[in-house]
C-alpha positions as a Markdown table, in Angstrom:
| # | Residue | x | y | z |
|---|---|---|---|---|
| 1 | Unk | 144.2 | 115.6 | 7.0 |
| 2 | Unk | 146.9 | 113.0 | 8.6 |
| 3 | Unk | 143.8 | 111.3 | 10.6 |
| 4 | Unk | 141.7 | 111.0 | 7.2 |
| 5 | Unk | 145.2 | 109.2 | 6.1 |
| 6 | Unk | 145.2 | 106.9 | 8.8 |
| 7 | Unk | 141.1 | 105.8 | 8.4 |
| 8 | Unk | 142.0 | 105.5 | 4.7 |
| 9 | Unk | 145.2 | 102.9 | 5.6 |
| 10 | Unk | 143.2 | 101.2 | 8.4 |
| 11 | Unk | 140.1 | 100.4 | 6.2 |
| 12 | Unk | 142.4 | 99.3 | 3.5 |
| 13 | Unk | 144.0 | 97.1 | 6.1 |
| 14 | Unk | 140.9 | 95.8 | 7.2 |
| 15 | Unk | 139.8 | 95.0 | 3.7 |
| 16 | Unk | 143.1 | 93.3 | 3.1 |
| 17 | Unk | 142.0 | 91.1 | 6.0 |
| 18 | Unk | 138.6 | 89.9 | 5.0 |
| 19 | Unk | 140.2 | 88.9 | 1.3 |
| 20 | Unk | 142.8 | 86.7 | 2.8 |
| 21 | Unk | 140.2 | 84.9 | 5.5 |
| 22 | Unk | 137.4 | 84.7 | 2.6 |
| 23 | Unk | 140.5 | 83.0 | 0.2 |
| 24 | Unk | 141.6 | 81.0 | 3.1 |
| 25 | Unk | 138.4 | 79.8 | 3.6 |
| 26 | Unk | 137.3 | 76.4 | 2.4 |
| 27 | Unk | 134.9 | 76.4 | -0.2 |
| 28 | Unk | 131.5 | 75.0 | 0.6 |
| 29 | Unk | 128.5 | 73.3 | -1.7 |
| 30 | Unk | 125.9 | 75.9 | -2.9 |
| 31 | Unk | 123.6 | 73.2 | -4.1 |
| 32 | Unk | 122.0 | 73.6 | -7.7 |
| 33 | Unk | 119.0 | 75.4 | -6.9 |
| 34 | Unk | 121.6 | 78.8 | -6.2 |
| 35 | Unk | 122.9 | 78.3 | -9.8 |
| 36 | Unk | 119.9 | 77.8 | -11.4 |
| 37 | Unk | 118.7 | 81.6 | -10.2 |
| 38 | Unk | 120.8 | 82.7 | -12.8 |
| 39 | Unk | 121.8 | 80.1 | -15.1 |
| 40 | Unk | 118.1 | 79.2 | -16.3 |
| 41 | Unk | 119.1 | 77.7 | -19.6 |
| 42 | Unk | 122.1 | 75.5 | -18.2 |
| 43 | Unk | 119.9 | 74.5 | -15.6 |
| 44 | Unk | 117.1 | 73.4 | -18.6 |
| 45 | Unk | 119.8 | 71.1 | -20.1 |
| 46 | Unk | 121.1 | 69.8 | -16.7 |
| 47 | Unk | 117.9 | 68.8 | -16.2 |
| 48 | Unk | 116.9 | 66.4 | -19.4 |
| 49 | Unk | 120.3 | 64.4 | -18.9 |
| 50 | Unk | 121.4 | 61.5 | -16.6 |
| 51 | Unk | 123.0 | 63.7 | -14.1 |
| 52 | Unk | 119.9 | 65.2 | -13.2 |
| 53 | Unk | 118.8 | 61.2 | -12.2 |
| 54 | Unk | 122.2 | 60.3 | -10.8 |
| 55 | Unk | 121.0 | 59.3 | -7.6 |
| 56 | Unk | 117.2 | 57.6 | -8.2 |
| 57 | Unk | 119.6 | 55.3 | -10.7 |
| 58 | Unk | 121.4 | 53.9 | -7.4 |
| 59 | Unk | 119.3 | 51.0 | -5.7 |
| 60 | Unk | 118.3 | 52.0 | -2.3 |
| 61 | Unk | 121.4 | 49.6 | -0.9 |
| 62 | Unk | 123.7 | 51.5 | -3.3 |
| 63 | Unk | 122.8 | 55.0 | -2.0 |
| 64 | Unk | 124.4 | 53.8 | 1.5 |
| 65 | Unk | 127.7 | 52.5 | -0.1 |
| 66 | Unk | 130.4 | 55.3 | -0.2 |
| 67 | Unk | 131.9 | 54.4 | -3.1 |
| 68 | Unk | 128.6 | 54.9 | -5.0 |
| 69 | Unk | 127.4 | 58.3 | -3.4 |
| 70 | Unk | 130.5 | 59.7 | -4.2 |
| 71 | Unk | 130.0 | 60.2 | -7.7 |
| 72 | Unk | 125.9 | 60.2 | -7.8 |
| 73 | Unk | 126.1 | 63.3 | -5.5 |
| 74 | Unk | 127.7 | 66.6 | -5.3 |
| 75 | Unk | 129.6 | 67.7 | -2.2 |
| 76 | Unk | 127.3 | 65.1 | 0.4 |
| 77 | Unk | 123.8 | 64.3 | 1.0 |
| 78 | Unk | 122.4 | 67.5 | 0.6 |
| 79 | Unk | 123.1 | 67.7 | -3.5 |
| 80 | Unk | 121.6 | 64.6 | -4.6 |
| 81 | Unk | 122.4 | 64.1 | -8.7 |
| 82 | Unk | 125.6 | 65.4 | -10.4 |
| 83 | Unk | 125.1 | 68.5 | -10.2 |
| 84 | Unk | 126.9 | 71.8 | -11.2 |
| 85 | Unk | 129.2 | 71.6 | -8.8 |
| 86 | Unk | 130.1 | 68.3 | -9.5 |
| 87 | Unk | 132.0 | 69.4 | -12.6 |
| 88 | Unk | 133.0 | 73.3 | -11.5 |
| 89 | Unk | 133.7 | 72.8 | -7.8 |
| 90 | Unk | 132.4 | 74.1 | -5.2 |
| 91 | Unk | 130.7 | 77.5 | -6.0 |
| 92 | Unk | 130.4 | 79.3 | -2.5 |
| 93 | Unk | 133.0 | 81.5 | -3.1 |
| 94 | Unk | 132.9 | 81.9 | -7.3 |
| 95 | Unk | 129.4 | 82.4 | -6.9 |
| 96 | Unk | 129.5 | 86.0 | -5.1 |
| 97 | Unk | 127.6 | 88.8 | -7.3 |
| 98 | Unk | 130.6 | 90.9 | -7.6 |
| 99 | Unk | 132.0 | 87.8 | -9.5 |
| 100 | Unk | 128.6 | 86.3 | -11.3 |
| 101 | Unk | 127.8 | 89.6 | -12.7 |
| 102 | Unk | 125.9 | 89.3 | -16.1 |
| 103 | Unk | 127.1 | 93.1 | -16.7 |
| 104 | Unk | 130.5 | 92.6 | -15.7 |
| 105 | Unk | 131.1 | 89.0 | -17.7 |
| 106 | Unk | 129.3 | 90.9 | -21.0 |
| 107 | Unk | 131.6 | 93.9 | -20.4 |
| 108 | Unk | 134.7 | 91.6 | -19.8 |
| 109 | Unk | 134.3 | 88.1 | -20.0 |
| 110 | Unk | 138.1 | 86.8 | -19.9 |
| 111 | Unk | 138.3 | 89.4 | -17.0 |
| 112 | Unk | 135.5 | 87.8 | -15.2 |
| 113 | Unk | 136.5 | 84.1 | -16.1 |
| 114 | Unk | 139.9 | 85.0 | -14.8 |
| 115 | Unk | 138.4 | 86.2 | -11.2 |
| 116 | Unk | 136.3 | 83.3 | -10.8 |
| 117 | Unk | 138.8 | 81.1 | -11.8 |
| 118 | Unk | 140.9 | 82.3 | -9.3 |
| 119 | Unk | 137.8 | 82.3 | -6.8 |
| 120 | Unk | 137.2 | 78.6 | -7.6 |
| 121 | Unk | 135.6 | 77.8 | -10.8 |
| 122 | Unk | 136.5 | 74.7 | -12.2 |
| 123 | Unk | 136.9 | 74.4 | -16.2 |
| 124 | Unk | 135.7 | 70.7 | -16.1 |
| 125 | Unk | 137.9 | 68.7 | -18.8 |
| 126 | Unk | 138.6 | 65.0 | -19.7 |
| 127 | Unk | 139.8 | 64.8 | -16.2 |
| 128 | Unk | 137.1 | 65.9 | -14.5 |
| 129 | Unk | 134.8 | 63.6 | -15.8 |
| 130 | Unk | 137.1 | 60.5 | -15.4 |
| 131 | Unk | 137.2 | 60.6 | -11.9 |
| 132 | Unk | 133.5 | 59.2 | -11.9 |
| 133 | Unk | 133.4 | 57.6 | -15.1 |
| 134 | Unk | 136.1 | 55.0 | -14.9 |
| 135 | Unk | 136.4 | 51.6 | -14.5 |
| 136 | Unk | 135.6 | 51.2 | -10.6 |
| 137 | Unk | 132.5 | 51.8 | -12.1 |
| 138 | Unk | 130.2 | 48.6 | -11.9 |
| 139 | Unk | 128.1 | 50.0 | -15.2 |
| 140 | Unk | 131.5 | 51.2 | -16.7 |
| 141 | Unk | 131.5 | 50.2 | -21.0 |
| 142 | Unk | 134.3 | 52.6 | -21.8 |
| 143 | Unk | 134.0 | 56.7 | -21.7 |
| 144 | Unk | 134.6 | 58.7 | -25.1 |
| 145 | Unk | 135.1 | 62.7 | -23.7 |
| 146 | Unk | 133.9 | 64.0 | -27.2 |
| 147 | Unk | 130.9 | 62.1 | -27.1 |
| 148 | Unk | 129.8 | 62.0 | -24.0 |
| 149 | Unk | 130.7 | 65.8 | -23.2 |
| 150 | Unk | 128.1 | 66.8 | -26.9 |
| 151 | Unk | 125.4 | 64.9 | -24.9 |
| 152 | Unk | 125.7 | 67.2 | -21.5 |
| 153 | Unk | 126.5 | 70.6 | -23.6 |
| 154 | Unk | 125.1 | 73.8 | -21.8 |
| 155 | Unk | 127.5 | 76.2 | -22.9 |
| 156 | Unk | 127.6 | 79.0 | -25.4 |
């Protein structure tokens, strides 16, 4: 009995563990393609607006310039477009099935939004959207949230 008790605490230990290095790791760019294997509609929306073109819009000369790429790709060279991402943050760690669970977000949805919250999802708001469309924009004509956020909508 006593040694089942002390394979119980080490394995609870040991999970323990792997939590605190998974949260302490940085999260990385899962690219648009990974949220798309669930998120078909959203994906469908993405795809008829500007983001989705983000990166053809830039001149070949632009697409070199830092200042331009920044905000015409998600997370480096390998997400052309504003993608998901680019709004909700980097997903590698939000994006785990035990958090992007259809059954478990239709069983518990403020449950679920609160885990991947804490695992990294990003609520994009006014803010968000700001930090590309400003006025160090060269194409920059002034940014209305209520507007422009109706013509991206891809949410319930």
């Amino acid at each position: 009995m006593r040694g089942w008790k002390i394979c119980v605490l080490l394995l609870s230990g040991l999970f323990l563990l792997s939590v605190v290095a998974a949260k302490s790791a940085q999260p990385t760019y899962v690219g648009i393609l990974k949220c798309k294997i669930c998120h078909q509609d959203e994906y469908k929306v993405w795809a008829g607006t500007k983001h989705s073109q983000a990166w053809a819009a830039l001149k070949s000369e632009e697409q070199q310039k830092a200042e331009c790429a920044k905000c015409h790709q998600t997370g480096g060279a390998a997400n052309p477009n504003v993608q998901c991402e680019a709004c909700h943050g980097p997903g590698s760690e939000y994006s785990k099935p035990m958090i992007m669970n259809k059954a478990k977000w239709d069983a518990d949805p403020a449950g679920q939004l609160k885990l991947a919250t804490a695992a990294g999802l990003v609520k994009p708001n006014e803010k968000t959207c700001v930090g590309c469309h400003n006025k160090q924009s060269p194409n920059f004509k002034g940014f209305n949230f209520a507007e422009y956020s109706a013509k991206i909508k891809h949410w319930k």
